[in-house]
N, C-alpha and C positions, 0 to 999 in steps of 0.2 A: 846453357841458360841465356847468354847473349842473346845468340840465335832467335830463340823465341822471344825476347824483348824487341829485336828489332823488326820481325813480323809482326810480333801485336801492337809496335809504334804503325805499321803501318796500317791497321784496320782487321788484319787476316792473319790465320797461322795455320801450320801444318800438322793435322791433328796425328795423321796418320802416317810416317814415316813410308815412303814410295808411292804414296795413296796421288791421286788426280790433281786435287782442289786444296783448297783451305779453308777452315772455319770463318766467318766472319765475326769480330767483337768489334768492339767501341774503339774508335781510333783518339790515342790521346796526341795528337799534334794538329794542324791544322791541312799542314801540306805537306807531302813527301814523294820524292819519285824513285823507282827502280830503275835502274842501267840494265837492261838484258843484254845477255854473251850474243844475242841476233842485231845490236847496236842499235832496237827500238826502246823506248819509255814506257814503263806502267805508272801511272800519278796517281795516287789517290789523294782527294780533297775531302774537309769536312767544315762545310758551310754554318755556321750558327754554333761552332764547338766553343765552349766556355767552361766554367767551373760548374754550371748548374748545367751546363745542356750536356751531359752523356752519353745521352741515347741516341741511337739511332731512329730516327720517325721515318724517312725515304730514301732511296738509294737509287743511281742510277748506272750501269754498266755500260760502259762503251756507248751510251746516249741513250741506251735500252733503260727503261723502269727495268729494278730488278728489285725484286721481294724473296728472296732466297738467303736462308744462313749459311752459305754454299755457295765458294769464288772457284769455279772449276779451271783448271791452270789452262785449260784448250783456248780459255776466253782472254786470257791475258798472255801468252806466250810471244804472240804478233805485235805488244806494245798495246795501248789503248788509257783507259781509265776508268775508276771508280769513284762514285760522286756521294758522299754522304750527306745527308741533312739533320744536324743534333738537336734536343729536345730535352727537355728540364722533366720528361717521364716519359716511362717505356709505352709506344707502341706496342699495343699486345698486335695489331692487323699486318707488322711490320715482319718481316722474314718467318712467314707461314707456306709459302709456295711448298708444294708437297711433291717429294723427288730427295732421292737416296744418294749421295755421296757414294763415289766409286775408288 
């Protein structure tokens, strides 16, 4: 249970045990970074996070827009980041990108 606490502190979790990627939800902190065993950083930020802003409205991957509920691990293994934008209500246009988790 940890485990998944400290993945969904950081925006993302592992839905599927050996699976690729991870889910993306609502990150409850502001900023957090990963140490990877390759001695690079994965950061994720979430710009406008508050009590009322929850939601995720925008996201941007490694400086990429990215509109995907779907953080494929090939994207973050190298180090990089993921940039949230929060919002006081859900984005229905926000993580619609269509593409299967592997």
């Amino acid at each position: 249970m940890s485990a998944w606490y400290v993945f969904s502190a950081l925006g993302f979790y592992p839905v599927c045990p050996g699976g690729t990627g991870y889910a993306i939800g609502s990150p409850p902190v502001k900023r957090a970074a990963m140490h990877l065993s390759n001695g690079r950083t994965f950061t994720m930020t979430a710009a406008k996070l508050s009590e009322k802003n929850v939601y995720i409205q925008s996201a941007r991957l490694n400086g990429r827009e990215w509109n995907s509920f779907y953080l494929p691990y090939d994207e973050m293994k190298d180090g990089g980041s993921i940039e949230f934008v929060m919002g006081p209500r859900p984005n229905e246009r926000w993580g619609t990108l269509a593409g299967t988790p592997r």
